[in-house]
C-alpha positions as CSV (number, residue, x, y, z in Angstrom):
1,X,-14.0,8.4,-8.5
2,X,-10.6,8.0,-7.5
3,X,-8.8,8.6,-3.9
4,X,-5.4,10.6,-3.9
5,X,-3.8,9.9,-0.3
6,X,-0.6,11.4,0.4
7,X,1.3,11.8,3.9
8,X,4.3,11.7,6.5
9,X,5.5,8.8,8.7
10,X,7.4,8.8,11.9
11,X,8.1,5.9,13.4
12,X,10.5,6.0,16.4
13,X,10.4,2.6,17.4
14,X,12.4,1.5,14.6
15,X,16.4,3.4,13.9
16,X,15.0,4.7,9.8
17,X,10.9,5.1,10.5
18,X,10.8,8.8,8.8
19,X,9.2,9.1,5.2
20,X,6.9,10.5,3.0
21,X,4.0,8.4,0.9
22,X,1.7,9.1,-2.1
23,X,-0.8,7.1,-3.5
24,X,-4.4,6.8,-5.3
25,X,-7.0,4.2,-5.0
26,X,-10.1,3.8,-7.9
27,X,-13.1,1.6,-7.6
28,X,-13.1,-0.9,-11.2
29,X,-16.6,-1.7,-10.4
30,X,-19.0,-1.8,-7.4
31,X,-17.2,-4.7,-5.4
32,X,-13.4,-3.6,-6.6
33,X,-10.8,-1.5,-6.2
34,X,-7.0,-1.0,-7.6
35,X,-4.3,1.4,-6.5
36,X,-1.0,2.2,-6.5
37,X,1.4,3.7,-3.6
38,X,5.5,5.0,-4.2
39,X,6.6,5.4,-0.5
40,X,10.2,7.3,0.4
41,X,12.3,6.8,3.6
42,X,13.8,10.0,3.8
43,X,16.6,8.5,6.0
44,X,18.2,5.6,4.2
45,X,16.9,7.3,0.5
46,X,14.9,3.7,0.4
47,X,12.1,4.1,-2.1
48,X,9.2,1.3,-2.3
49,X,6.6,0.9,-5.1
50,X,3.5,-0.8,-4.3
51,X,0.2,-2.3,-6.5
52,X,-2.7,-4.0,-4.7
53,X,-6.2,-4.6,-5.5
54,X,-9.2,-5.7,-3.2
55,X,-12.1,-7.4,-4.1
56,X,-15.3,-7.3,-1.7
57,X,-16.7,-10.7,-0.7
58,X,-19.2,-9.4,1.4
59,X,-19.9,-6.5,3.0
60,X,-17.1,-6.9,6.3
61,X,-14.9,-9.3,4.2
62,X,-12.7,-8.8,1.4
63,X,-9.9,-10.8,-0.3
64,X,-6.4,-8.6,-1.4
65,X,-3.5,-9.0,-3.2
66,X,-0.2,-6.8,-3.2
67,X,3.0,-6.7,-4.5
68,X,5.8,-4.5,-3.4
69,X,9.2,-2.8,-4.5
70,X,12.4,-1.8,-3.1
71,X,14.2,-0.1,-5.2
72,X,17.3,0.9,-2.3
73,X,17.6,-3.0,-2.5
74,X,15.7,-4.7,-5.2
75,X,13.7,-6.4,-2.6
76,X,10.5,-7.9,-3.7
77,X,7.7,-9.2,-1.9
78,X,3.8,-10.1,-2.7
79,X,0.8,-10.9,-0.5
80,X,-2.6,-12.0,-0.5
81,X,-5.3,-13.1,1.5
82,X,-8.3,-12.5,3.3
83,X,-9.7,-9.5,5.9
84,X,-12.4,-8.9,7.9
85,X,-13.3,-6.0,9.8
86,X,-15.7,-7.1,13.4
């Protein structure tokens, strides 16, 4: 089943921290999951598109990969790597 998250930022340590995000998350298989996230600055009329997927290598480690969207910009920028929750 998938997760719809959806919510409001404010962030007043940096000068354009206000937005709004929306997003879902589905499981491909027991150790998987895919989602997609569009994210709004409602300050600077920035919007950012993101993809990511997580794979579980255990049950406190998992390994990620992410790749992000600017479209105020065209700014690009991917990630990947490992996390683990103590």
């Amino acid at each position: 089943m998938a997760k719809v998250v959806s919510g409001y930022v404010v962030r007043e340590t940096e000068a354009a921290g206000k937005g709004v995000y929306a997003g879902a998350v589905a499981p491909v298989d027991t150790v998987a999951k895919v989602g997609a996230q569009h994210a709004r600055n409602t300050e600077t009329d920035v919007n950012a598109t993101e993809l990511f997927a997580n794979y579980a290598l255990s049950k406190r480690t998992s390994f990620y990969v992410d790749f992000v969207k600017r479209n105020g910009d065209d700014r690009k920028s991917y990630g990947i790597g490992l996390l683990h929750t103590f």
